[in-house]
N, C-alpha and C positions, 0 to 999 in steps of 0.2 A: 598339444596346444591348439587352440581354436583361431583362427583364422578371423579377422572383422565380417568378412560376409560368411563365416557362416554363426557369428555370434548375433547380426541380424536375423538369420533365418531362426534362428531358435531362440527369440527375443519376441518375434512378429508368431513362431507356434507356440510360446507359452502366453500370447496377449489373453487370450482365452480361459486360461487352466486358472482355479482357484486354488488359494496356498489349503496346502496337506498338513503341516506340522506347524507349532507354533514353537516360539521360545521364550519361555517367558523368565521369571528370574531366579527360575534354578539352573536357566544358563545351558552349555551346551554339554552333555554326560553321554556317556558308552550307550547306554541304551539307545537314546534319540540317535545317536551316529548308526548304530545297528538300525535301526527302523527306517531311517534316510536310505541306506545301503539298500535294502529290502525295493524298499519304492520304486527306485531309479532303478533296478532291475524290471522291477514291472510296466513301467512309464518312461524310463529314459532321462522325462525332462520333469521336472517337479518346483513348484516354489514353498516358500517358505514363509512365513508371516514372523519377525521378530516384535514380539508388545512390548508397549511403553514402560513396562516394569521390569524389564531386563537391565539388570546393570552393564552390563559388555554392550563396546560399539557395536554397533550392528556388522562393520565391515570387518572385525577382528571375528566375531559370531560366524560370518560367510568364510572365509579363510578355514576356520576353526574344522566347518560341518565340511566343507571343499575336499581338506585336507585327510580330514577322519574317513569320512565314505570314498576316499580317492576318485572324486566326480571333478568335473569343471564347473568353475563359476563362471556363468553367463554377463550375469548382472546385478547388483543389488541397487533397487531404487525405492525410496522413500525408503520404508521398513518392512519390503519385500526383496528376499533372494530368490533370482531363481539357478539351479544348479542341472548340469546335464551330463549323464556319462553313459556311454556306448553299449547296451544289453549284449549279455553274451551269449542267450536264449533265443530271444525271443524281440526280435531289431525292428523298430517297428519307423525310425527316422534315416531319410539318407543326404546326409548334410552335402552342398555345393562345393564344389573344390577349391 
């Protein structure tokens, strides 16, 4: 579980990062969790762009991919998630205590 400062630090390093996956309305499937998985291996921290033609709340959608790729959810604002979980390779963030 993520701590409020370190859910800012990793709020204030994903201000930069532009979203990698989108969701649109075939919704959240195995695949897209598999490929999320993938990402946050190689990134750590990743967002997400849910589009207007998805039928799922956007914050059932973030829970959903959270939960599938067993990542933490940072943040979802407007109809961007961003999600981050700990590389087991290859660590390239070292969050504050």
């Amino acid at each position: 579980m993520l701590t409020g400062k370190q859910k800012r630090f990793l709020r204030s390093e994903a201000h930069h990062l532009n979203p990698i996956f989108q969701v649109g309305k075939g919704g959240v499937n195995q695949n897209l969790i598999k490929q999320i998985e993938d990402a946050l291996e190689a990134r750590e921290l990743i967002k997400v762009s849910v589009l207007k033609n998805c039928f799922e709340d956007r914050h059932e959608v973030a829970e959903e991919l959270a939960e599938g790729a067993g990542a933490e959810l940072v943040q979802v604002i407007g109809n961007v998630i961003i999600l981050y979980k700990e590389s087991e390779e290859n660590k390239k963030l070292v969050l504050p205590e």
